[in-house]
C-alpha positions as protocol buffer text, in pm:
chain_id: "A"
residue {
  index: 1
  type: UNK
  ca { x: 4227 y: 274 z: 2974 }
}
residue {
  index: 2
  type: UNK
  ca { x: 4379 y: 137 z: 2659 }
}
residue {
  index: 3
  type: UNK
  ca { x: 4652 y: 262 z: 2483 }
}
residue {
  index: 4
  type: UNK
  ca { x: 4848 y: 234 z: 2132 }
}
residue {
  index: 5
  type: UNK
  ca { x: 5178 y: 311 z: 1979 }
}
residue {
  index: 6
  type: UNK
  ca { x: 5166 y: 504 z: 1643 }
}
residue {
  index: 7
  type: UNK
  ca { x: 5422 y: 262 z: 1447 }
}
residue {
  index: 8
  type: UNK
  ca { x: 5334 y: 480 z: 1110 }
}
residue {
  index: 9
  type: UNK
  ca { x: 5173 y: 792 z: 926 }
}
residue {
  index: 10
  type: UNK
  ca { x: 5091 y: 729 z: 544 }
}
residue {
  index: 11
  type: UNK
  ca { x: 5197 y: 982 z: 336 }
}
residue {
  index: 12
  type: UNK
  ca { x: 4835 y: 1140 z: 297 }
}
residue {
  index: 13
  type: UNK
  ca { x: 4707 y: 1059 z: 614 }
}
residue {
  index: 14
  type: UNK
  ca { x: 4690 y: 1404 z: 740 }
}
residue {
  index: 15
  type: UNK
  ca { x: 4538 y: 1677 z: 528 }
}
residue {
  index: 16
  type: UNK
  ca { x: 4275 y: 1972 z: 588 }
}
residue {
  index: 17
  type: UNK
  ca { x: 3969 y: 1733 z: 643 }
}
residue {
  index: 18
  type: UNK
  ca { x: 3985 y: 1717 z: 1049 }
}
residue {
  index: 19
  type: UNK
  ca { x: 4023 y: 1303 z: 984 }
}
residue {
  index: 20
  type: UNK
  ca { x: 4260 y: 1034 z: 1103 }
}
residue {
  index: 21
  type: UNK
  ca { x: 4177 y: 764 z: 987 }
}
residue {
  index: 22
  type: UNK
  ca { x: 4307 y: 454 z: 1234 }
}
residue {
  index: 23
  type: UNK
  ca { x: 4443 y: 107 z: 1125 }
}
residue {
  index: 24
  type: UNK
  ca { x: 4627 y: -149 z: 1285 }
}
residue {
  index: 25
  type: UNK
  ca { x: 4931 y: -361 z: 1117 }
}
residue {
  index: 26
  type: UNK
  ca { x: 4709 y: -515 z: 903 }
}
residue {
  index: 27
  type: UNK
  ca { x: 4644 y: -251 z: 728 }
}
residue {
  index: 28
  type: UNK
  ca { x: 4615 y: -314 z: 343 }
}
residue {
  index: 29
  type: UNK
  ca { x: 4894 y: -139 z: 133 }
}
residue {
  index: 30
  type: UNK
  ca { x: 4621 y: 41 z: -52 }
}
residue {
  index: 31
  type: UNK
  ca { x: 4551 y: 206 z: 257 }
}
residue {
  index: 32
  type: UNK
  ca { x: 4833 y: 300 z: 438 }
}
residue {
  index: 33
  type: UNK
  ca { x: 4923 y: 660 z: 259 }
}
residue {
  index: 34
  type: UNK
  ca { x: 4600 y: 743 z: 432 }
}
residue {
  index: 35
  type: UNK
  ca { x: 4653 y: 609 z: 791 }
}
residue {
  index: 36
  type: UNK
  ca { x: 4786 y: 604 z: 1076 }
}
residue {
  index: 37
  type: UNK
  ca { x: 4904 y: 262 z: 1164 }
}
residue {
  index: 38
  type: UNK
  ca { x: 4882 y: 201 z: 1556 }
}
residue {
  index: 39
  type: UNK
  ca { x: 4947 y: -157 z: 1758 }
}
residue {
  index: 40
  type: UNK
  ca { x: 4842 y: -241 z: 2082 }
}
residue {
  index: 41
  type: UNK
  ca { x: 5024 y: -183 z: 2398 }
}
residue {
  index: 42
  type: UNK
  ca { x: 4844 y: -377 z: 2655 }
}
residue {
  index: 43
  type: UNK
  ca { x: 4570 y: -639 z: 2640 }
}
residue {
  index: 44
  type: UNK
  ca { x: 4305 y: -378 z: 2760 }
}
residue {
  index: 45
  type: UNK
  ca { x: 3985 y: -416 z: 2514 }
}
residue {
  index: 46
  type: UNK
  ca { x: 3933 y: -58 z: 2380 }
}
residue {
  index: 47
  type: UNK
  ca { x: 3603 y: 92 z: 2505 }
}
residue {
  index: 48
  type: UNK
  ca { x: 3490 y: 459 z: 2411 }
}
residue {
  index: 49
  type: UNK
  ca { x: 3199 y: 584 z: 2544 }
}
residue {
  index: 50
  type: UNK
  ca { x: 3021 y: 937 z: 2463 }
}
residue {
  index: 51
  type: UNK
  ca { x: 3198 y: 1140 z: 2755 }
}
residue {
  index: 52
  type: UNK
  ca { x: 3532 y: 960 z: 2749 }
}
residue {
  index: 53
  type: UNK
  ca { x: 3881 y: 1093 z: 2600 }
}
residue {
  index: 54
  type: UNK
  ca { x: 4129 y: 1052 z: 2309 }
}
residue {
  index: 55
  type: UNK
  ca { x: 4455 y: 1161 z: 2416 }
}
residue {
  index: 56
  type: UNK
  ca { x: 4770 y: 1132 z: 2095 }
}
residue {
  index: 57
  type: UNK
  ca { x: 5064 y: 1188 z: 2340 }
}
residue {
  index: 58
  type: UNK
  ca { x: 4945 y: 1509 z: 2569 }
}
residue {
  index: 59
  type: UNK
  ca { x: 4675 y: 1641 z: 2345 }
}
residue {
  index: 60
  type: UNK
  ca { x: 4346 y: 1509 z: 2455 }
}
residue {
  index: 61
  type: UNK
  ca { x: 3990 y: 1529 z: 2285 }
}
residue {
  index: 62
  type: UNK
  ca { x: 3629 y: 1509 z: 2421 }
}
residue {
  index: 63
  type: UNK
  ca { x: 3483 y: 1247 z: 2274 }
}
residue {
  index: 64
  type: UNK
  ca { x: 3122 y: 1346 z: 2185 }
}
residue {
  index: 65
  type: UNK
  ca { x: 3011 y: 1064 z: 1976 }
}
residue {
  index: 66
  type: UNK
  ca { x: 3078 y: 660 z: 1869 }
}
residue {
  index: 67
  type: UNK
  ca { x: 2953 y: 462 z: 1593 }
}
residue {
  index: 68
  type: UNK
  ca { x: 2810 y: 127 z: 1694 }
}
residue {
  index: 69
  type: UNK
  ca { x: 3117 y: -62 z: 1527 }
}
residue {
  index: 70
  type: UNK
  ca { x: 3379 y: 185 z: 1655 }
}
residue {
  index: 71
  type: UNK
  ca { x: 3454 y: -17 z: 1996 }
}
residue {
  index: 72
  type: UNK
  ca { x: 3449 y: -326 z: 1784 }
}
residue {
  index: 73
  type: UNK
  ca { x: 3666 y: -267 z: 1493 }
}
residue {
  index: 74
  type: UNK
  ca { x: 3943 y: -88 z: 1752 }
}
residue {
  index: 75
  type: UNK
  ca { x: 3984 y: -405 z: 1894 }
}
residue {
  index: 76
  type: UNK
  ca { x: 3990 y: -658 z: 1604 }
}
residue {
  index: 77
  type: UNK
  ca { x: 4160 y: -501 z: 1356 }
}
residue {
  index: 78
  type: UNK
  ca { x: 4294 y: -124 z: 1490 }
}
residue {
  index: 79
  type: UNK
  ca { x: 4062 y: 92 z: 1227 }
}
residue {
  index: 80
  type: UNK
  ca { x: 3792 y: 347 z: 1300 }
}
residue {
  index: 81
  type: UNK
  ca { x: 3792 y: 693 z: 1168 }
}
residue {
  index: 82
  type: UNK
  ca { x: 3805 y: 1021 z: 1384 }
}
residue {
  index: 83
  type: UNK
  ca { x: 3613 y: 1300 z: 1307 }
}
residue {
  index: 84
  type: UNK
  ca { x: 3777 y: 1638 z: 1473 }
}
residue {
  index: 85
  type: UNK
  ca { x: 3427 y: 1806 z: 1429 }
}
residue {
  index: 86
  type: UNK
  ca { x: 3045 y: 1771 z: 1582 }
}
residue {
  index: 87
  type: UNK
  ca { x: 2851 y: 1457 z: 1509 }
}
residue {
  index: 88
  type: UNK
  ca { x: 2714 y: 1474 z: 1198 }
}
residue {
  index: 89
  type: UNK
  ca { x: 2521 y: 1148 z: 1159 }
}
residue {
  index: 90
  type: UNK
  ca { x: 2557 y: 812 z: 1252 }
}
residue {
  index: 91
  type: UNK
  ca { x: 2869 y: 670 z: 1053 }
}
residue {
  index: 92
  type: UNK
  ca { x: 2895 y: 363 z: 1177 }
}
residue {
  index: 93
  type: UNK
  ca { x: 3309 y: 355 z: 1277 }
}
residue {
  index: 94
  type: UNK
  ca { x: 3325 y: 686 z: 1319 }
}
residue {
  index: 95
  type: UNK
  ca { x: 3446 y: 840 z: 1668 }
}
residue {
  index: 96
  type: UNK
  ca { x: 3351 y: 1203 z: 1651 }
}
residue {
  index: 97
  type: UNK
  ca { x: 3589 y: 1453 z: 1905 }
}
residue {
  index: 98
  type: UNK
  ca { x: 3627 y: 1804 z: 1992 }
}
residue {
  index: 99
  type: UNK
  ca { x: 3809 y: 2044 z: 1974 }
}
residue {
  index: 100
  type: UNK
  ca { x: 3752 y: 2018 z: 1621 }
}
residue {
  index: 101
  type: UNK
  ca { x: 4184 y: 2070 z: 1520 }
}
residue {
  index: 102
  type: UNK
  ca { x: 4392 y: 1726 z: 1429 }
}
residue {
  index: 103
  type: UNK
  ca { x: 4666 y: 1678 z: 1668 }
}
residue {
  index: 104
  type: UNK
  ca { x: 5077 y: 1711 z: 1595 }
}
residue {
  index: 105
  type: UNK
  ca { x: 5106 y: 1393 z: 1489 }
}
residue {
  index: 106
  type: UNK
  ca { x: 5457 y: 1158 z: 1554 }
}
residue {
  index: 107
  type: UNK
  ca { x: 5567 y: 778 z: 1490 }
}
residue {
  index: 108
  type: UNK
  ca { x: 5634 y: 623 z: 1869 }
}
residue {
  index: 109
  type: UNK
  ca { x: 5353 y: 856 z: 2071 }
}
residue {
  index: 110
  type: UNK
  ca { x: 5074 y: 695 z: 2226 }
}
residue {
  index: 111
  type: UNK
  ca { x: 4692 y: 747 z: 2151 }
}
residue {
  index: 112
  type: UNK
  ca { x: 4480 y: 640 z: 2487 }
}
residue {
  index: 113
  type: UNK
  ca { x: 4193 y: 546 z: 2468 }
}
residue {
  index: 114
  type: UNK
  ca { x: 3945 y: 612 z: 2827 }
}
């Protein structure tokens, strides 16, 4: 289990697509108005698996399907994107989660990742 502190929500980054789109602090100021800007808590490496669960604070999503960079991008730089809806092809960063509704978002909650 890995988790991550929400340290900010751009100004655009929550609309009525069913994305979040994840960055870490390195996030480019071009960007930001459309993330949410997350840092590491522990040293855990971040590894979602078709199954597993996204929890932001106490709301937690199924996890249904992972891009074969997802895992990898989490842990070097803090970005994929999360689809609140069914697969719908292979996007390669994409983590794709059910129920398909965005979660109440909040600067300081944690997203796990397990």
């Amino acid at each position: 289990m890995t988790e991550t502190e929400i340290t900010q929500i751009g100004k655009n980054a929550i609309n009525d697509e069913n994305i979040l789109v994840l960055f870490g602090e390195s996030v480019t100021p071009d960007l930001l108005d459309v993330s949410i800007v997350q840092k590491p808590i522990n040293d855990e490496p971040i590894v979602l698996e078709k199954g597993g669960q996204l929890i932001f604070g106490d709301q937690a999503y199924q996890v249904i399907g992972v891009g074969p960079l997802a895992n990898q991008n989490l842990n070097e730089i803090g970005h994929a994107t999360v689809f609140f809806q069914k697969e719908a092809g292979v996007i390669p960063n994409a983590i794709y989660v059910v129920p398909e509704k965005l979660p109440d978002l909040e600067v300081g909650m944690k997203i796990t990742f397990q």
